[in-house]
C-alpha positions in Angstrom: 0.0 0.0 0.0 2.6 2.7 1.0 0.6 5.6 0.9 2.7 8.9 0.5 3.0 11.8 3.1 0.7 13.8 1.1 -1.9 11.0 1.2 -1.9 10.8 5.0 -1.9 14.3 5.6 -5.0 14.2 3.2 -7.0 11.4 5.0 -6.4 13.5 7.8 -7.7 16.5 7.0 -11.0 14.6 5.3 -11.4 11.9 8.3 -12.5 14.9 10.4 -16.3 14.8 12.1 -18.8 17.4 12.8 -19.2 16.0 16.3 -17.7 13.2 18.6 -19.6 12.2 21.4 -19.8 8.6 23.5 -22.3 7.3 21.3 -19.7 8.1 18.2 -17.4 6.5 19.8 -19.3 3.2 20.6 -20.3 3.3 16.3 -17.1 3.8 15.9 -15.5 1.1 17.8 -18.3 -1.2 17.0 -17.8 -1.2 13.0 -14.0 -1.8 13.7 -15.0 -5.0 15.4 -17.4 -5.9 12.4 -14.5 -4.4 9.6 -12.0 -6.6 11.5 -14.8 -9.8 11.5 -15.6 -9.7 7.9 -11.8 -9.8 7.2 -11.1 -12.7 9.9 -8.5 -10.8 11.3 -8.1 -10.5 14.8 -7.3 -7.1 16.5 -7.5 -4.9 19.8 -9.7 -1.7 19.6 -9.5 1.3 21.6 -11.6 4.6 20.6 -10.2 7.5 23.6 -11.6 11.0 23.9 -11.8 13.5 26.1 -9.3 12.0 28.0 -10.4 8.5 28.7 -11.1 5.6 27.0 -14.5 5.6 25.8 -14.4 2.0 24.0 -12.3 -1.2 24.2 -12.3 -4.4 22.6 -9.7 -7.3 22.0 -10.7 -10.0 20.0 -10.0 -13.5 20.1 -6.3 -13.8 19.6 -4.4 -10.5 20.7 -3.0 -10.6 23.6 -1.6 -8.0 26.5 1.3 -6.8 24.1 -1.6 -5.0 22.0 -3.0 -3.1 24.5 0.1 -1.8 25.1 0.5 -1.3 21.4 -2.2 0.2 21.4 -0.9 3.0 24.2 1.9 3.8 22.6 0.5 4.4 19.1 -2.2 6.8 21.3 0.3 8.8 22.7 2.0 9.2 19.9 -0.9 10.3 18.2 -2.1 12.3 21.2 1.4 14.3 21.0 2.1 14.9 17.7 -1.4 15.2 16.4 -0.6 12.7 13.4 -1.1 9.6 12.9 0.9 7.1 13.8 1.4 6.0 10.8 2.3 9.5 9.6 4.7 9.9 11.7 6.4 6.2 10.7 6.2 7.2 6.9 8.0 10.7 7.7 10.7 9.3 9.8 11.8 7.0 7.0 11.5 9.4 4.4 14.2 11.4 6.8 16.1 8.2 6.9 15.6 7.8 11.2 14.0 5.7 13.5 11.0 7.3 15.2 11.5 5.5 18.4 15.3 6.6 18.2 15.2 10.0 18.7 16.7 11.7 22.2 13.1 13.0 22.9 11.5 9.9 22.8 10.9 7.5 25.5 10.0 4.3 23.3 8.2 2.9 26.1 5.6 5.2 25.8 5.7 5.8 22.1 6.1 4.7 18.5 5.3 5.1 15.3 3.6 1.7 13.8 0.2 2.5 12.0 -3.4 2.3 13.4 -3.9 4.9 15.4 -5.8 7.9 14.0 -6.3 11.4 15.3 -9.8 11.9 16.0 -10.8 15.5 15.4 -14.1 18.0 15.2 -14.1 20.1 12.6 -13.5 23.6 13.5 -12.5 22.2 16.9 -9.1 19.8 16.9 -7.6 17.1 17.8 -10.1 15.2 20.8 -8.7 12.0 20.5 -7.6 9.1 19.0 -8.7 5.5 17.5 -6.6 2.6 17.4 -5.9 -1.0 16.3 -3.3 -3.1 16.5 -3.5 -7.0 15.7 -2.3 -6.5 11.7 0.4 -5.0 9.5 0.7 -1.7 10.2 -0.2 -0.7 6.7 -3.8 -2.7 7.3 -4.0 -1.4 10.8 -4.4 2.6 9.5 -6.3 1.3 6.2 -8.8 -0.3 9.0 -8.9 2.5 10.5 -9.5 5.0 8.0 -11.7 3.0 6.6 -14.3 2.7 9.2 -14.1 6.9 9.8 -14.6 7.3 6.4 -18.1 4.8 6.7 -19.1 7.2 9.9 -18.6 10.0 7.8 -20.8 8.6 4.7 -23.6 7.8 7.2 -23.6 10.8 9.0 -24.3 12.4 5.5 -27.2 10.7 4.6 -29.1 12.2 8.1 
């Protein structure tokens, strides 16, 4: 897949929803679930706003080291306002490690896709959702993938 910087910082600015709320977030992390079923993939889930975490699920398979996967991506996400896997693909491009840098503490962070800033438009960044369970590349596309279906249904109200 590889999608380019430009890409990412696109999906960002379009994956952006008119309002975020605890039912949102329960949609949210539900369709993930059902996105991750109808591919037979297991993952973890986490949907956190407003400072806590407003939905969690780990399927069948994942274990303990995705939750804290999951963590890490969110911080990272949470501090930088990217995505994770934006901030993996502009690493690279500067020929670095992410978690290598002096002013990060890779136990708290890192850059492996699937975690998403979740913003309001005309508001910012609120949050983030995450998976982790796959490729990173399939992780973000998972990702995206279900904002983009929250989006499209939020339209047709």
């Amino acid at each position: 897949m590889s999608l380019t910087l430009e890409v990412l910082v696109q999906q960002e600015a379009d994956l952006q929803l008119e309002q975020f709320n605890h039912e949102t977030a329960w949609a949210l992390g539900s369709l993930l679930k059902n996105l991750a079923e109808a591919k037979q993939a297991s993952v973890a889930i986490e949907v956190y706003a407003f400072g806590q975490i407003l939905f969690s699920y780990a399927m069948a398979g994942t274990n303990p080291d995705h939750q804290d996967w999951i963590r890490r991506k969110r911080n990272s996400v949470l501090r930088f306002g990217k995505s994770s896997y934006y901030l993996g693909q502009y690493n690279a491009r500067k020929q670095r490690e992410f978690e290598n840098q002096p002013h990060i503490d890779a136990r708290e962070y890192c850059a492996h896709g699937g975690s998403f800033p979740l913003r309001i438009q005309g508001c910012g960044l609120v949050g983030a959702v995450t998976v982790s369970g796959l490729p990173q590349e399939e992780d973000h596309q998972l990702v995206t993938d279900a904002l983009q279906q929250i989006l499209q249904s939020r339209q047709g109200n």
